[in-house]
N, C-alpha and C positions, 0 to 999 in steps of 0.2 A: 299290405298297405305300408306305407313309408311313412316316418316321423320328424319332421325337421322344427328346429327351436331355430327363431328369427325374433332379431330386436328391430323395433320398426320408431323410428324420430315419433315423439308423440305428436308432434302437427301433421303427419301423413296417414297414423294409424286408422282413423277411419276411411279413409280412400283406399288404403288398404285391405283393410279386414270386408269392405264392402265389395272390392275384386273378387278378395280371394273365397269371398261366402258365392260371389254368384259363380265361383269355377267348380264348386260343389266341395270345397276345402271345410274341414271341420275343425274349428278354430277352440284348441283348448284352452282354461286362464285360469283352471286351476291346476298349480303345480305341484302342490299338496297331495292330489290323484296321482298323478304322475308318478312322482318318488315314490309314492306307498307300490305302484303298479312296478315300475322298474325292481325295488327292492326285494319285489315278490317273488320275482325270478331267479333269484340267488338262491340255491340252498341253504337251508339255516344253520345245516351243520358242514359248511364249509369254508375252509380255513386260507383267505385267498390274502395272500400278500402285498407288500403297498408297492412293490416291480409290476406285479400283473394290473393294480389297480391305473398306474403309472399307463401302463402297457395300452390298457383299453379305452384311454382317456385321450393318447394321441391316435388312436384309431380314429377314434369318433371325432377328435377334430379336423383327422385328414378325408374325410367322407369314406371311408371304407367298410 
């Protein structure tokens, strides 16, 4: 499953969220979950640097 973060104009978001509920999109709003879930994936005992962090950061915003 794929995970994409979209900022939606707040005068559209409910026309929005009401598409994307009836495409069968599970619409998360807590982001608090998220970071704790992402962060979870790092090992705890690894030692990654702010080039790699640099590095994975324009990944994700080139869609790769």
């Amino acid at each position: 499953m794929e995970r994409l973060v979209i900022k939606v104009p707040e005068k559209k978001s409910k026309q929005v969220r009401s598409i994307l509920e009836d495409m069968g999109v599970i619409i998360v709003t807590d982001t608090t979950a998220l970071a704790k879930e992402l962060d979870a994936m790092i090992p705890k005992d690894a030692d990654i640097s702010m080039d790699e962090i640099v590095e994975e950061v324009r990944k994700v915003r080139a869609g790769l």
